[in-house]
N, CA, C and O atoms as a GROMACS GRO file, in nm:
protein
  628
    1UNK      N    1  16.735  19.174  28.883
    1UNK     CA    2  16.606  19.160  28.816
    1UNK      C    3  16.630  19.097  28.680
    1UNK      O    4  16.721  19.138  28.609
    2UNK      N    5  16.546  18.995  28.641
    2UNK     CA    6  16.545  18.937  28.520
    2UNK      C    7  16.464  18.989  28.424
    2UNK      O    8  16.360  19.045  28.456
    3UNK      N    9  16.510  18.974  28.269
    3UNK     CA   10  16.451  19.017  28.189
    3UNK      C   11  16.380  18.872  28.142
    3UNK      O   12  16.428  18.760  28.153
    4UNK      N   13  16.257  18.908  28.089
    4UNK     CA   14  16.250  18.811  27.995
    4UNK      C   15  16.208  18.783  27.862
    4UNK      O   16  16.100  18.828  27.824
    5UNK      N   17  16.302  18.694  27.764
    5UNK     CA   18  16.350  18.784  27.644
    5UNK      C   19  16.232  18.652  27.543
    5UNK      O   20  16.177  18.562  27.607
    6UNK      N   21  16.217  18.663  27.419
    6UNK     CA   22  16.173  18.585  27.334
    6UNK      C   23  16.267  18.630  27.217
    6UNK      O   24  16.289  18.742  27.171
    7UNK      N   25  16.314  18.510  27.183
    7UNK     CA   26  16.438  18.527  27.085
    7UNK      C   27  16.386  18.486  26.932
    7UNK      O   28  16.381  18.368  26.900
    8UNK      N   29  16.355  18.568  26.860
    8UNK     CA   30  16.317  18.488  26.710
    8UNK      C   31  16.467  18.558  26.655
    8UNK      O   32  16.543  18.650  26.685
    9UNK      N   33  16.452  18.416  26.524
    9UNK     CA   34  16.565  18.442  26.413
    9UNK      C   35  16.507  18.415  26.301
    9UNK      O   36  16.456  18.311  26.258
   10UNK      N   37  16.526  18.563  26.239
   10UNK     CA   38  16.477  18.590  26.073
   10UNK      C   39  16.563  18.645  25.976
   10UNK      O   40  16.558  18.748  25.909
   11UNK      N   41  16.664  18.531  25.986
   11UNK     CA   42  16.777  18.558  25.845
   11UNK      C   43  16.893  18.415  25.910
   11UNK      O   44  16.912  18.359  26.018
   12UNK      N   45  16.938  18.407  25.791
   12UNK     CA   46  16.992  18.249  25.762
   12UNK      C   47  17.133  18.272  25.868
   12UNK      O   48  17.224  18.355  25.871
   13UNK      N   49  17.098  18.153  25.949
   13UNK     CA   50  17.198  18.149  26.053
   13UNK      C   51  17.366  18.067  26.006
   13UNK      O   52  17.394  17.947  26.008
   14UNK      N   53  17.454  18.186  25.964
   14UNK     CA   54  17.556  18.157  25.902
   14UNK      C   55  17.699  18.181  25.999
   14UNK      O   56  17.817  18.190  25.965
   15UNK      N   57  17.646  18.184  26.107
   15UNK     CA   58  17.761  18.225  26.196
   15UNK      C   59  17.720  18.238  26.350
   15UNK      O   60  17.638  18.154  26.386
   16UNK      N   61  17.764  18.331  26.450
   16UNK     CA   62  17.722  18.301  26.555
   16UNK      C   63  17.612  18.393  26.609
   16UNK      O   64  17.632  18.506  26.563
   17UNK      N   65  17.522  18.391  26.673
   17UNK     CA   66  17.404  18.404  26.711
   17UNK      C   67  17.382  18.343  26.865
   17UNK      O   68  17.367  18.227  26.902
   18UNK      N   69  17.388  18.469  26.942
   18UNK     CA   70  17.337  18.455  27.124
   18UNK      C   71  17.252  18.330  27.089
   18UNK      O   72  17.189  18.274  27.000
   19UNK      N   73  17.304  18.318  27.264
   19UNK     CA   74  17.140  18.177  27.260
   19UNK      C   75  17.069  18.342  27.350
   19UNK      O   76  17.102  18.459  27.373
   20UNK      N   77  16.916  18.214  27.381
   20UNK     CA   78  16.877  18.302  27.502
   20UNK      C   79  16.887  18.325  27.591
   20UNK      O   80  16.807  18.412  27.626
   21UNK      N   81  16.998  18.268  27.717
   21UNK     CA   82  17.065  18.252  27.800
   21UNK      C   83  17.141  18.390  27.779
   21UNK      O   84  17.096  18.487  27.840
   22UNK      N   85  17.219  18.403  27.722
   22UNK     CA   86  17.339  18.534  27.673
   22UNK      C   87  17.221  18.613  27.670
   22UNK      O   88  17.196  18.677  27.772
   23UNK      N   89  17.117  18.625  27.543
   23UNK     CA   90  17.057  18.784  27.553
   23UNK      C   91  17.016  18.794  27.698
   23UNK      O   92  17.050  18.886  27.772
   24UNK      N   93  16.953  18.710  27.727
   24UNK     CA   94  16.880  18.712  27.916
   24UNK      C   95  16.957  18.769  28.000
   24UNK      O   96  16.933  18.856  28.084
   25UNK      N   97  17.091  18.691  27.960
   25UNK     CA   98  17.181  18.792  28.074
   25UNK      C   99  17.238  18.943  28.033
   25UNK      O  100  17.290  19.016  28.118
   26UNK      N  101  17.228  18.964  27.953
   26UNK     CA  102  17.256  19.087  27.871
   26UNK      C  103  17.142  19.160  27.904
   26UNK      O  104  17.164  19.276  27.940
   27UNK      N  105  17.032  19.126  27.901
   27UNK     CA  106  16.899  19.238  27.906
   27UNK      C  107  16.864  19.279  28.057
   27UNK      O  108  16.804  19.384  28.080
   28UNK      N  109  16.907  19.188  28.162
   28UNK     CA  110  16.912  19.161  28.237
   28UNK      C  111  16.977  19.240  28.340
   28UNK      O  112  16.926  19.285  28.443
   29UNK      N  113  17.135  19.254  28.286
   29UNK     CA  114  17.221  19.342  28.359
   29UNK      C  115  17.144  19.508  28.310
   29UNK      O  116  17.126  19.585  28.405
   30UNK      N  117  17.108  19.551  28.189
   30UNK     CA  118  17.083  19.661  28.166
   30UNK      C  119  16.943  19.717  28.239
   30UNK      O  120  16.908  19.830  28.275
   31UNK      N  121  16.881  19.593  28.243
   31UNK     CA  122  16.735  19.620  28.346
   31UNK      C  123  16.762  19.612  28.450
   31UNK      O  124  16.683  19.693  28.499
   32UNK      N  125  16.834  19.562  28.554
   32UNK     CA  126  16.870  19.581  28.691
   32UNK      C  127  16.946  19.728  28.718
   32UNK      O  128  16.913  19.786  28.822
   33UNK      N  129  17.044  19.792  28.633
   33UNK     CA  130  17.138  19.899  28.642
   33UNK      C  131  16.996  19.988  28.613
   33UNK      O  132  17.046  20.100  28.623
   34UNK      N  133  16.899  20.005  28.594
   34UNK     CA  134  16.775  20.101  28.601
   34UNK      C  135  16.664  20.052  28.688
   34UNK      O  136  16.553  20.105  28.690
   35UNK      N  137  16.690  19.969  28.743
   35UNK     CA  138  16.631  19.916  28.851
   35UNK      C  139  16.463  19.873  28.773
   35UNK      O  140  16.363  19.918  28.830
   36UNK      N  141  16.452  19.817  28.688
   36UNK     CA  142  16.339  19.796  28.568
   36UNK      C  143  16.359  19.661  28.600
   36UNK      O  144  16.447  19.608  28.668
   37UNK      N  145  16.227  19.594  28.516
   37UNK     CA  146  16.238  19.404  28.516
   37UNK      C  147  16.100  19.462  28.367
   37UNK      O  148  16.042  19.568  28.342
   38UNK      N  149  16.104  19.300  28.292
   38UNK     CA  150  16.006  19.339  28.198
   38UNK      C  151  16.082  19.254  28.091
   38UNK      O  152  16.204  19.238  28.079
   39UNK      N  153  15.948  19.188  27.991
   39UNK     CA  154  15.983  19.093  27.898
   39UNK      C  155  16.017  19.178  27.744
   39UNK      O  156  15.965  19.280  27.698
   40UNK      N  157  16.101  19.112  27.702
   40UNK     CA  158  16.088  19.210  27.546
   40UNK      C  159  16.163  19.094  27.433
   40UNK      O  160  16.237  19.009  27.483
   41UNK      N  161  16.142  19.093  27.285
   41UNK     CA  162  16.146  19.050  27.203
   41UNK      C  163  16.309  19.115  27.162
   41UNK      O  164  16.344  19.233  27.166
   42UNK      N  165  16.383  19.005  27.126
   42UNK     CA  166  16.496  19.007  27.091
   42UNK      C  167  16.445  18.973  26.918
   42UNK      O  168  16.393  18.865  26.890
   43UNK      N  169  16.470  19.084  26.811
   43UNK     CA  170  16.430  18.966  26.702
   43UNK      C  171  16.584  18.997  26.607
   43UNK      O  172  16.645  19.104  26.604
   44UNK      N  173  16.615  18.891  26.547
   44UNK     CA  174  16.788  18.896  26.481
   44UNK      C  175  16.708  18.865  26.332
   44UNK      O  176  16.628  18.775  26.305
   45UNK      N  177  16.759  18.972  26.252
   45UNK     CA  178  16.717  19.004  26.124
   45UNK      C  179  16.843  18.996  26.026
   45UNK      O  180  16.959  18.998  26.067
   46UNK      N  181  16.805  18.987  25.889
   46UNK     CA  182  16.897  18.987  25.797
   46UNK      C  183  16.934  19.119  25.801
   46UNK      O  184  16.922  19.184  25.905
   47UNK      N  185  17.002  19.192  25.648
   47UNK     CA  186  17.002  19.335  25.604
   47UNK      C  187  16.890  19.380  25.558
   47UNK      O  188  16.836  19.481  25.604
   48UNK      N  189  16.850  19.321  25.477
   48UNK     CA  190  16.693  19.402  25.398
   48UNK      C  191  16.615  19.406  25.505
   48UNK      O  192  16.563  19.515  25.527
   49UNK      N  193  16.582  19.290  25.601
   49UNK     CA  194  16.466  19.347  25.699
   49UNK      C  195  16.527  19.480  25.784
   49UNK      O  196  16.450  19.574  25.806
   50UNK      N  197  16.621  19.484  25.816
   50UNK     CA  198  16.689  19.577  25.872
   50UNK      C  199  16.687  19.727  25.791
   50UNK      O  200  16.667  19.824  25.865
   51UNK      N  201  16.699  19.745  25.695
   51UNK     CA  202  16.669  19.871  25.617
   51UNK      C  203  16.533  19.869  25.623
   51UNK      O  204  16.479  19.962  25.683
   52UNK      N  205  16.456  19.770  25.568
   52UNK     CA  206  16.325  19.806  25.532
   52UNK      C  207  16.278  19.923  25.658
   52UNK      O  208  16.244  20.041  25.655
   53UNK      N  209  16.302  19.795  25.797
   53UNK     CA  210  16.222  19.886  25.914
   53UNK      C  211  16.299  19.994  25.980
   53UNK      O  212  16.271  20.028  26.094
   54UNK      N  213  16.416  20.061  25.899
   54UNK     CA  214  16.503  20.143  25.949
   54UNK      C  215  16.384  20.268  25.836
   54UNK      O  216  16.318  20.366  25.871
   55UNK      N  217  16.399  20.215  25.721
   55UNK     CA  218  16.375  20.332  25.584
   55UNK      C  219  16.209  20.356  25.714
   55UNK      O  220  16.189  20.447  25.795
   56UNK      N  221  16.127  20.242  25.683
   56UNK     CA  222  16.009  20.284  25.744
   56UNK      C  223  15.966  20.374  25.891
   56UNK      O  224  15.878  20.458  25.909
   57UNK      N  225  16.102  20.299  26.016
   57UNK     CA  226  16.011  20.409  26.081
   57UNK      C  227  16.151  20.517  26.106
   57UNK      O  228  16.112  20.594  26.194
   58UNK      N  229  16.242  20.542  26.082
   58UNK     CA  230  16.362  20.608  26.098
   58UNK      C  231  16.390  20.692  25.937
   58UNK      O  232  16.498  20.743  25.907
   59UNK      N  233  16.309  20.691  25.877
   59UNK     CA  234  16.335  20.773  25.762
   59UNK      C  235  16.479  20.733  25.691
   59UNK      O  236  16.512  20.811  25.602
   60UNK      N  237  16.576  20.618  25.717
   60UNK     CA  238  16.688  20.605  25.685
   60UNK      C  239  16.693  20.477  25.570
   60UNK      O  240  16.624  20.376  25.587
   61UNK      N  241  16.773  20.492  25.467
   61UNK     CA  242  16.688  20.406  25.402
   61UNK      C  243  16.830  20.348  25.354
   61UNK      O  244  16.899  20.364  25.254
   62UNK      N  245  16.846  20.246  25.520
   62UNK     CA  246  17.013  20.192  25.479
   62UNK      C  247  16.985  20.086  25.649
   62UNK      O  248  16.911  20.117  25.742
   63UNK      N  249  17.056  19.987  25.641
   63UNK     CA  250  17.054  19.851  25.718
   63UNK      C  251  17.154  19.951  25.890
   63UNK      O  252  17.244  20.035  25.899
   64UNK      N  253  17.077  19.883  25.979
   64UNK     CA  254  17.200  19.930  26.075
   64UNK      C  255  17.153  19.814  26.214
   64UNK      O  256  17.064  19.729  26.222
   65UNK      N  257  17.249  19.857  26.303
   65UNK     CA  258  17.296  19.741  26.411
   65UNK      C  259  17.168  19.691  26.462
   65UNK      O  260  17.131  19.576  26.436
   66UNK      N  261  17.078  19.794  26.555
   66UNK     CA  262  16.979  19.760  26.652
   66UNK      C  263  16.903  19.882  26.636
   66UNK      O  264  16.943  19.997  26.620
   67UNK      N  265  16.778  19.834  26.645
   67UNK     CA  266  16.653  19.935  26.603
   67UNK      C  267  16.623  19.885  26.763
   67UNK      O  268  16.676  19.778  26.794
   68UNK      N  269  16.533  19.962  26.881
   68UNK     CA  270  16.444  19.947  26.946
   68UNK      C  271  16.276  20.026  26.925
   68UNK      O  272  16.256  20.139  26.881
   69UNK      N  273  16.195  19.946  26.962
   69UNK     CA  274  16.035  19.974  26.954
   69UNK      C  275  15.986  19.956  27.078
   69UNK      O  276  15.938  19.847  27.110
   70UNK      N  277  15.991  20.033  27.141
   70UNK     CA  278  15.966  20.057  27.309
   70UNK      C  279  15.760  20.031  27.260
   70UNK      O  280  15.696  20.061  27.160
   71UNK      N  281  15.727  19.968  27.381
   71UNK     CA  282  15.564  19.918  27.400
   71UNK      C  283  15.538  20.016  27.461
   71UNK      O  284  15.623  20.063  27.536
   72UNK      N  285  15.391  20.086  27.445
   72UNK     CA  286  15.320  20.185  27.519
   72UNK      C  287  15.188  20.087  27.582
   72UNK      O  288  15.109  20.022  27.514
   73UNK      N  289  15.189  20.097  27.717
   73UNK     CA  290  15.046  19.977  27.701
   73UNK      C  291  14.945  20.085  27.712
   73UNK      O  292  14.956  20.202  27.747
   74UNK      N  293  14.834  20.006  27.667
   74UNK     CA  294  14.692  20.101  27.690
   74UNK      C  295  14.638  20.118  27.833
   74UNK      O  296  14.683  20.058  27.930
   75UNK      N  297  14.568  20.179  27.834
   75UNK     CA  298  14.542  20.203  27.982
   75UNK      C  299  14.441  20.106  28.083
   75UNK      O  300  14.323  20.111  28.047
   76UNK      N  301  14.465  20.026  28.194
   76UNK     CA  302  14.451  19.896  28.222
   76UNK      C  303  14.504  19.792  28.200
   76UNK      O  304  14.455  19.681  28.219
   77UNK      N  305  14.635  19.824  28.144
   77UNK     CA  306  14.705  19.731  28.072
   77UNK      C  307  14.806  19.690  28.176
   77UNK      O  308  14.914  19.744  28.156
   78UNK      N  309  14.803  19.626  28.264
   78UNK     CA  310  14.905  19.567  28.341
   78UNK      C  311  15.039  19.431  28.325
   78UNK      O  312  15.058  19.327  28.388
   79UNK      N  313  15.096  19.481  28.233
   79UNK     CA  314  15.187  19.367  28.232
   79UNK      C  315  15.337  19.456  28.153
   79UNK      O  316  15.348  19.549  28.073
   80UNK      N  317  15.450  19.349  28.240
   80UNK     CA  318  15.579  19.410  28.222
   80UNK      C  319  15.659  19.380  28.065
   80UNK      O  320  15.763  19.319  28.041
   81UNK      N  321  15.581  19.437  27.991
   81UNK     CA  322  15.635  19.455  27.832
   81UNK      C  323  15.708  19.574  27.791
   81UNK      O  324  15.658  19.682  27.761
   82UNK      N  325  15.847  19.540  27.793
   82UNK     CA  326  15.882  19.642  27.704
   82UNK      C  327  15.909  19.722  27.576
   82UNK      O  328  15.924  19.840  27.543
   83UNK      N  329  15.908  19.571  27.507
   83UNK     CA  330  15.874  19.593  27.368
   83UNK      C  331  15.988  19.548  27.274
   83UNK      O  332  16.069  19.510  27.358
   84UNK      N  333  16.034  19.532  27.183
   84UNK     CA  334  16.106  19.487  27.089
   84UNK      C  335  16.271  19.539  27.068
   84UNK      O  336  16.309  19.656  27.075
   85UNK      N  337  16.352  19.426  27.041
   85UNK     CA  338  16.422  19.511  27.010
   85UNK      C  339  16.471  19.421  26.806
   85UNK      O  340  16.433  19.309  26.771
   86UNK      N  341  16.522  19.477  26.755
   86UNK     CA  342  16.523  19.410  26.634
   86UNK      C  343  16.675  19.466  26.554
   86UNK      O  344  16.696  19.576  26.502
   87UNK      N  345  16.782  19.326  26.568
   87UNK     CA  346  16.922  19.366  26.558
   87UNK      C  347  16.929  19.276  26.446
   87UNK      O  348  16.871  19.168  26.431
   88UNK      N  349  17.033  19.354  26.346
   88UNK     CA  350  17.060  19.321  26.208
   88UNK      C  351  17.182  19.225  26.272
   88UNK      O  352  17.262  19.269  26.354
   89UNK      N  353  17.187  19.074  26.218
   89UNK     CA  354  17.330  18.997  26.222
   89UNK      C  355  17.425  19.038  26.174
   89UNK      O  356  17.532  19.035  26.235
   90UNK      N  357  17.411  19.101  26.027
   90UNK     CA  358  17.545  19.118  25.929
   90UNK      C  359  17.599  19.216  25.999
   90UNK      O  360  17.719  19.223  26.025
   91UNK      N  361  17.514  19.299  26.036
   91UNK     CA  362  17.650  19.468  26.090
   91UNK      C  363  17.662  19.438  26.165
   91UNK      O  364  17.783  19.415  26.170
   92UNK      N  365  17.612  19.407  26.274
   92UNK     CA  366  17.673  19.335  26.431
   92UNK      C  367  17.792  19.310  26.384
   92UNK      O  368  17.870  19.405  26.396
   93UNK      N  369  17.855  19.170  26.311
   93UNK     CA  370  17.932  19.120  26.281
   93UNK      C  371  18.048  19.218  26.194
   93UNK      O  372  18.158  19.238  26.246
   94UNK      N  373  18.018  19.268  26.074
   94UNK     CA  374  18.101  19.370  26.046
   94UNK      C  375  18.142  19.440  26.184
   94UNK      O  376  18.248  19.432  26.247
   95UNK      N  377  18.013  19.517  26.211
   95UNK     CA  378  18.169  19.624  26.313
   95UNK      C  379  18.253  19.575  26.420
   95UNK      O  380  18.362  19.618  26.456
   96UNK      N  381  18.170  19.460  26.474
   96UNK     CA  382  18.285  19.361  26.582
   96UNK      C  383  18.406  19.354  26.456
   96UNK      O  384  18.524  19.347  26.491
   97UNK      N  385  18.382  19.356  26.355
   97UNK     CA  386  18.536  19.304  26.297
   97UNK      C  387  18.594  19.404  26.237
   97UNK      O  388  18.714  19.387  26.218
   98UNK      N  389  18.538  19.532  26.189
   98UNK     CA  390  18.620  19.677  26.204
   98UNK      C  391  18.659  19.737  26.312
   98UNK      O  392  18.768  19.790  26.335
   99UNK      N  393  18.550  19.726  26.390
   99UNK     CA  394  18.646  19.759  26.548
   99UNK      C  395  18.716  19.720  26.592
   99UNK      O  396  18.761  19.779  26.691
  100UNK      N  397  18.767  19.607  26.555
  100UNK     CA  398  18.836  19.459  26.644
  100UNK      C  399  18.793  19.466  26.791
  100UNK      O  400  18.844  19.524  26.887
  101UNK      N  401  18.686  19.389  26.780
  101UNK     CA  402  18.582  19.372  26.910
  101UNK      C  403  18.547  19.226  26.911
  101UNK      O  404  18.528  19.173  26.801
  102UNK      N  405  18.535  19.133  27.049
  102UNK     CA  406  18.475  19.046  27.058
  102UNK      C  407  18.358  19.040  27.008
  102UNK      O  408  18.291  19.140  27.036
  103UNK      N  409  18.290  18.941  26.927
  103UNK     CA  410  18.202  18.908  26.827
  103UNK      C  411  18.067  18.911  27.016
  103UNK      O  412  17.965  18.980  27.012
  104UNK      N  413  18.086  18.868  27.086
  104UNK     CA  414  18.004  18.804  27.150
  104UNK      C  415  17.970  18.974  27.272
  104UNK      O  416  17.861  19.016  27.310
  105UNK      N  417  18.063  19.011  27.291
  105UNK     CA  418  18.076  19.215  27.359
  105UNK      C  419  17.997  19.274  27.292
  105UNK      O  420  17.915  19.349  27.346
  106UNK      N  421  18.002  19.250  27.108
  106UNK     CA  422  17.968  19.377  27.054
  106UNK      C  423  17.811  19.334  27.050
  106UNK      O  424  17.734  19.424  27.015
  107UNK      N  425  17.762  19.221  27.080
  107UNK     CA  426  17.616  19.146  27.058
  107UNK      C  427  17.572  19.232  27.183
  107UNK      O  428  17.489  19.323  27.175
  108UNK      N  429  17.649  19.184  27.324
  108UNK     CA  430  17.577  19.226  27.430
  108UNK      C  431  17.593  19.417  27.468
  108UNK      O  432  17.533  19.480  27.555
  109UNK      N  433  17.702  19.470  27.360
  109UNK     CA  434  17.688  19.541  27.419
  109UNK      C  435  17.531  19.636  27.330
  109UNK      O  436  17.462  19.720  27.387
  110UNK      N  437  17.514  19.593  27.202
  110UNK     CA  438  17.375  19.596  27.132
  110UNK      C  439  17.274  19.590  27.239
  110UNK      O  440  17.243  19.674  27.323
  111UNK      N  441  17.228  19.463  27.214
  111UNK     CA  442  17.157  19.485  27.318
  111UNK      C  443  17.111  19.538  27.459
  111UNK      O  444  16.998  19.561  27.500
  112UNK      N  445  17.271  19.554  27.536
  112UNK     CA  446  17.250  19.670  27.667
  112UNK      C  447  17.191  19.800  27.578
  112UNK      O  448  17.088  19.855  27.618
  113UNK      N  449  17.260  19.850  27.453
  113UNK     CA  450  17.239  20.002  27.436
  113UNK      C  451  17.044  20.014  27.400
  113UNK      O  452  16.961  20.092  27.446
  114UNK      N  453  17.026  19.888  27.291
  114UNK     CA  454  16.865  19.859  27.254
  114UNK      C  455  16.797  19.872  27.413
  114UNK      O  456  16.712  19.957  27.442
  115UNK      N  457  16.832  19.806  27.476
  115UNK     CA  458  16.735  19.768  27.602
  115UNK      C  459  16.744  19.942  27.662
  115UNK      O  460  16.651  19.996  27.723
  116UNK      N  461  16.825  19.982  27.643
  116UNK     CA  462  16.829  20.137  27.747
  116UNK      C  463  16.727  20.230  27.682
  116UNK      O  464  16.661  20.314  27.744
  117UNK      N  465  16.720  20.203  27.531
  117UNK     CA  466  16.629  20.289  27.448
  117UNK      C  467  16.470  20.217  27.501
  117UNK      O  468  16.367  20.262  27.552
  118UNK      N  469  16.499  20.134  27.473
  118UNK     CA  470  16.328  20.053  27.554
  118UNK      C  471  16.263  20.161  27.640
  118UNK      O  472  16.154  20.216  27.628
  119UNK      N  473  16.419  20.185  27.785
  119UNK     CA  474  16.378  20.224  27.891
  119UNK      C  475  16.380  20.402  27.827
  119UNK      O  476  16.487  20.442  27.873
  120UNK      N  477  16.347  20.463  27.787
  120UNK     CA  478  16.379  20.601  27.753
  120UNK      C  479  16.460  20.654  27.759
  120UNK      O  480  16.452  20.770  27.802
  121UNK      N  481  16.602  20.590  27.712
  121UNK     CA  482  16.738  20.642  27.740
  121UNK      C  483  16.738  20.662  27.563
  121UNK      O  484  16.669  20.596  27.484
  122UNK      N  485  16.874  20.817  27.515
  122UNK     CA  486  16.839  20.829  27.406
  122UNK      C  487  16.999  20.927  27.373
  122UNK      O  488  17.059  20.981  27.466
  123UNK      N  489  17.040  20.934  27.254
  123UNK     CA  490  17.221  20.977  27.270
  123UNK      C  491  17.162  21.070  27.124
  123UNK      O  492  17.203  21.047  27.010
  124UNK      N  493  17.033  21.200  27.167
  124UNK     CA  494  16.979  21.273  27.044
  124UNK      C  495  17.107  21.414  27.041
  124UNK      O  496  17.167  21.465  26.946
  125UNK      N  497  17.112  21.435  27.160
  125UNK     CA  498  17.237  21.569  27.161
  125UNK      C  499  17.281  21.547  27.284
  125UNK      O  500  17.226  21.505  27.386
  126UNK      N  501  17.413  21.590  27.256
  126UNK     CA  502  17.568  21.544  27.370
  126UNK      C  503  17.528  21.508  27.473
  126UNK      O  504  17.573  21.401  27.512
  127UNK      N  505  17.449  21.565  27.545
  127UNK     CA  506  17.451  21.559  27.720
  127UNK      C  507  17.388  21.443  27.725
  127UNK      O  508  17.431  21.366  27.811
  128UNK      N  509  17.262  21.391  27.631
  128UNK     CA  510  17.187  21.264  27.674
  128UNK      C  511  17.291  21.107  27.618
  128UNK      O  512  17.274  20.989  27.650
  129UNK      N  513  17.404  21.174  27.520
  129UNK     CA  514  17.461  21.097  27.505
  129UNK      C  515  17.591  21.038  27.545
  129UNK      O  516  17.652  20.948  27.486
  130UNK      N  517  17.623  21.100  27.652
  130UNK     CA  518  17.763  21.134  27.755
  130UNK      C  519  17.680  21.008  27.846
  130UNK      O  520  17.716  20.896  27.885
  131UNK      N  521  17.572  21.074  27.855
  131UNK     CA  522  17.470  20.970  28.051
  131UNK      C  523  17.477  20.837  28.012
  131UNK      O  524  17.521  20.746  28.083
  132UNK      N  525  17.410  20.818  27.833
  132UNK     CA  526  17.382  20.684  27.757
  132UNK      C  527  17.512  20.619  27.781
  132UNK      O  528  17.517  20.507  27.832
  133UNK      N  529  17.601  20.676  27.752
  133UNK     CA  530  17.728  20.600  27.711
  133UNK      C  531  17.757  20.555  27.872
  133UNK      O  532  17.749  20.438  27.910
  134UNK      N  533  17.790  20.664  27.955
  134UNK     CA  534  17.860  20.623  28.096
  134UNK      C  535  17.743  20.495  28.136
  134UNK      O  536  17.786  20.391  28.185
  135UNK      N  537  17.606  20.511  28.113
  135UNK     CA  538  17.573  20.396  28.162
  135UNK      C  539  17.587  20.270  28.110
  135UNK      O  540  17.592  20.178  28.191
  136UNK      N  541  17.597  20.240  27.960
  136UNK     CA  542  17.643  20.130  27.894
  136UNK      C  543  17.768  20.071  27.941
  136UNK      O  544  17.772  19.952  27.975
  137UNK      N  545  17.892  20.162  27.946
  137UNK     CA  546  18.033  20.163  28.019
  137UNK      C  547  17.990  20.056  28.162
  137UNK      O  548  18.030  19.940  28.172
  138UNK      N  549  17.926  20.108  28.238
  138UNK     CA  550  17.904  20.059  28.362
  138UNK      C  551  17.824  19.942  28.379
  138UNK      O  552  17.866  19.872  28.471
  139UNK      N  553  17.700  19.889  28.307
  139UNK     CA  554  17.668  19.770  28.285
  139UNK      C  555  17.734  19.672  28.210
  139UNK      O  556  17.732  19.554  28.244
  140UNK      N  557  17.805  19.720  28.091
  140UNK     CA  558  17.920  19.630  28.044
  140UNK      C  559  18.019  19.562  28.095
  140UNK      O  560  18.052  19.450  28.055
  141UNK      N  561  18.095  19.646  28.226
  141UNK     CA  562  18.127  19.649  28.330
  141UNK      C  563  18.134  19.501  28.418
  141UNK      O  564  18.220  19.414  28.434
  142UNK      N  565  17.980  19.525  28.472
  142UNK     CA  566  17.964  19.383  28.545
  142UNK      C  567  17.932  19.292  28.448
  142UNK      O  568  17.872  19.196  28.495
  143UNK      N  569  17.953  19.286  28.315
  143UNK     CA  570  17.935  19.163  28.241
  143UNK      C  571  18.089  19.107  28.209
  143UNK      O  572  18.112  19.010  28.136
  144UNK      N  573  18.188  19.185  28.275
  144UNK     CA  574  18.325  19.229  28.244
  144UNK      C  575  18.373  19.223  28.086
  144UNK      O  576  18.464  19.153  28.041
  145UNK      N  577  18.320  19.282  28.038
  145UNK     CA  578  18.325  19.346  27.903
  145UNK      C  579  18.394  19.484  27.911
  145UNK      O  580  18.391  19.545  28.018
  146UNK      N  581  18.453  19.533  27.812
  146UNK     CA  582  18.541  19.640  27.804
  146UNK      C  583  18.486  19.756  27.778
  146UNK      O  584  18.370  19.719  27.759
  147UNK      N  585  18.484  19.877  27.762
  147UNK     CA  586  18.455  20.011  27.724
  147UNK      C  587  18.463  19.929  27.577
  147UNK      O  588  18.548  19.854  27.529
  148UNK      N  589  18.311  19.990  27.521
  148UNK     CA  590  18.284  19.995  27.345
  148UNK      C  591  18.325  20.070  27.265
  148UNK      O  592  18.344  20.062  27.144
  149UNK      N  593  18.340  20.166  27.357
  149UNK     CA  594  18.394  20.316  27.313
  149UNK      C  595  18.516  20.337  27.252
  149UNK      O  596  18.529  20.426  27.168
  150UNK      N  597  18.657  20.222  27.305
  150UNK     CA  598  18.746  20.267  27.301
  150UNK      C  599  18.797  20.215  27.182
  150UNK      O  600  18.707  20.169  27.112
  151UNK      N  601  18.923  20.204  27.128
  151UNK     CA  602  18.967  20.164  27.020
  151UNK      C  603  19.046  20.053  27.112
  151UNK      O  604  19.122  20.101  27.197
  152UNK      N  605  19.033  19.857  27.103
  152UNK     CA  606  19.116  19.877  27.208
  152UNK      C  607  19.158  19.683  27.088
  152UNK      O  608  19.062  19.630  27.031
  153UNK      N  609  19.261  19.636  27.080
  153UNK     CA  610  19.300  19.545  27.001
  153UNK      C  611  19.227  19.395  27.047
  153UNK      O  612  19.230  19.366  27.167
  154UNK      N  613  19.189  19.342  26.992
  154UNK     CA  614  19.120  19.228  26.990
  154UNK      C  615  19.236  19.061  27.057
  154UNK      O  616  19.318  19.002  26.987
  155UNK      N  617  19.216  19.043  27.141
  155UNK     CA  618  19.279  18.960  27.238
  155UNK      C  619  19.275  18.784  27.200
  155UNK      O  620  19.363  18.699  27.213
  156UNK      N  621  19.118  18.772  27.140
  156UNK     CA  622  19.087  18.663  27.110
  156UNK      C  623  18.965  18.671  27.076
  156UNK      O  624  18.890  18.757  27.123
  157UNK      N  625  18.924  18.574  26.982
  157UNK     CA  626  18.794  18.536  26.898
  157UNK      C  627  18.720  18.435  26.910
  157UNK      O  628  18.622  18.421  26.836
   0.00000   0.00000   0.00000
């Protein structure tokens, strides 16, 4: 099942950045492994937009990887929206490079984890976050991407 994504970019493109092809296939594998299909907004933000809408709807008032905003439709509302997801460039990039992680893994594996929150997947206390993880593990998987999880040395860039 295909996703289908709308890609905006809102912060100065200084490095590398998915096309929409990559998020598509990224949103893609995580919507088929839940057996889901449905369009959603990829939006790639600086840091400040990234705090702002972290402080605003997360009470956190500090920049981080991937925010998701899951769509509620109204009632009669027939169409496959899932709703937003909105990933900061700079930390992406930092932790691919504290983790020593492929720059291009740690994008998709963002977005698999954003897209699972879409679907009501959620890592609030252990047990929901054991399921989150094994399923990220396993869609990463067929993208043949590595466990995110692990500590594991960076091969090539």
């Amino acid at each position: 099942m295909n996703a289908v994504i709308d890609r905006q970019i809102a912060c100065q493109d200084q490095g590398y950045l998915p096309s929409e092809a990559e998020l598509t296939q990224w949103a893609s594998a995580a919507l088929a492994a839940c057996d889901q299909q449905g369009e959603l907004t990829v939006r790639i933000v600086d840091i400040e937009e990234s705090q702002r809408l972290n402080s605003q709807y997360r009470g956190k008032d500090k920049p981080t990887n991937v925010l998701s905003f899951p769509f509620t439709a109204p009632p009669g509302f027939d169409y496959d929206l899932l709703g937003d997801l909105v990933i900061c460039q700079h930390i992406v990039e930092t932790e691919a490079c504290e983790q020593n992680k492929l720059l291009a893994h740690h994008w998709a594996h963002m977005v698999v984890h954003g897209c699972l929150h879409l679907l009501g997947y959620d890592h609030i206390d252990d047990k929901e976050a054991e399921e989150m993880e094994a399923l990220e593990i396993d869609i990463l998987t067929t993208l043949e991407i590595a466990n995110p999880y692990l500590d594991l040395p960076v091969t090539e860039l």
